[in-house]
N, C-alpha and C positions, 0 to 999 in steps of 0.2 A: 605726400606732403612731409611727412615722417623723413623719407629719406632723406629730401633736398633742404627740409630744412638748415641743418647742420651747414653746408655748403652756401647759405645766401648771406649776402651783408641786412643789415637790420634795417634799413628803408626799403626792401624787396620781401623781409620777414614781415613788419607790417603791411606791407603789400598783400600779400597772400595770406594773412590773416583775414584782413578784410574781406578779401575776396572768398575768404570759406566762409566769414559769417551771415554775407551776404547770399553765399548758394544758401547755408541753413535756415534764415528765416525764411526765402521763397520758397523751401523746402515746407518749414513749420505751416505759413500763412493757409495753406489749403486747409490742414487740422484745426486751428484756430478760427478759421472763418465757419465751418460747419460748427465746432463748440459753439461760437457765438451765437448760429442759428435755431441751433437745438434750445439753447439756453434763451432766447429772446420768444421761442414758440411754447415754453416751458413754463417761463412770467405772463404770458397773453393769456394761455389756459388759467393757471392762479387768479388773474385778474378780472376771466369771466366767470370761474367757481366764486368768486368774492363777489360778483355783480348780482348772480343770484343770490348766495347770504342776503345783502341788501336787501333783493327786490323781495326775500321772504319775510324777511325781518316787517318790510312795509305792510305786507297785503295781511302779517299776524300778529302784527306787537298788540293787536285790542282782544288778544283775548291769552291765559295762562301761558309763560312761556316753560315751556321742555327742552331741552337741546338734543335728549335722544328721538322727539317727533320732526324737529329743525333737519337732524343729522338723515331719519330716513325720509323724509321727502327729496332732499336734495340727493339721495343713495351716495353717500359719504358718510363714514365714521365720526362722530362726536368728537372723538381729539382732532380729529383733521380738519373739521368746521372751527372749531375752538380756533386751531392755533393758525389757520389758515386769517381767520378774520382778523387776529389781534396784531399778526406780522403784517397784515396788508393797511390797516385803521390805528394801529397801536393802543387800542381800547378793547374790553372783552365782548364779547355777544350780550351778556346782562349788565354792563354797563352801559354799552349802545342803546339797547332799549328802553334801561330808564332815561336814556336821556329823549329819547324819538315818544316816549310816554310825559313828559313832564313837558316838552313842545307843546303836543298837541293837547293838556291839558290846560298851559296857557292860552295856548285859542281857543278853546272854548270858553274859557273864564272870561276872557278881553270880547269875545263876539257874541256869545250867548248869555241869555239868562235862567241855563239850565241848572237844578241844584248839583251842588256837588257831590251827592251819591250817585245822581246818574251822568256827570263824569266821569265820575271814578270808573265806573263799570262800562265806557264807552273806551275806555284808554286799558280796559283788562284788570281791573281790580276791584273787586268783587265787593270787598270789605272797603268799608267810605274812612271808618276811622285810621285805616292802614293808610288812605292814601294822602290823608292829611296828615300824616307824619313821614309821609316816605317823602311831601311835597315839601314841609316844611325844612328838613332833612339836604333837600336840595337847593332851595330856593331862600332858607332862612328865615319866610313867612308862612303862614297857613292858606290855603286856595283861597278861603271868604277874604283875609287880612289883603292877599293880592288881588284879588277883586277889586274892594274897597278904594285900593291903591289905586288903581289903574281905572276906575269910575271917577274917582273925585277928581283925576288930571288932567 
């Protein structure tokens, strides 16, 4: 192409321009479509590593959370659970769970008439005065005051 170029008029020079860059992406598309694949079976894996996070997070937010006992259950490293969950949810691992802990300490407050130290200790928090302030903290009211709320309506 090199050679003949020099010798062609410039509707024939675009011509064969075209027609190389058309051989190179049929050329590229095989490498591309495998990057693609690898890269699409690479997000699947992440996205089932992140389904378990979840599903641990569920079956443990009621009781002390660790992220180095999080990290060896799942046999992943603690920064890779970390930074795995907060790039898949945009939230951290202990922020997830106060929030999946302040849930379900609304339902029990709105369905039960359990006291609130033994929700506290139902949702993982051992200490009752901790968790009226971690609740109020969230929610802007104390558990009894949202109680209250939420009885009288």
């Amino acid at each position: 192409m090199n050679d003949r170029f020099p010798t062609l008029s410039d509707t024939e020079k675009y011509e064969e321009i075209s027609l190389f860059l058309v051989a190179l992406f049929r050329s590229l598309k095989p490498i591309w479509d495998k990057r693609k694949e690898r890269s699409s079976t690479y997000q699947a894996r992440k996205n089932h590593r992140v389904e378990h996070i979840l599903s641990w997070i569920e079956t443990n937010y009621a009781i002390p959370f660790r992220l180095d006992d999080m990290a060896k259950s799942l046999h992943l490293s603690p920064y890779h659970v970390s930074h795995l969950f907060k790039e898949a949810t945009g939230v951290s691992i202990t922020e997830y769970i106060a929030a999946r802990r302040i849930h379900q300490s609304i339902q029990l407050l709105t369905t039960t008439k359990k006291p609130i130290s033994h929700i506290a200790e139902e949702i993982g928090l051992t200490n009752s005065s901790y968790f009226c302030k971690f609740f109020k903290t969230q929610m802007g009211i104390t558990p009894n005051q949202y109680r209250k709320k939420w009885t009288s309506t």
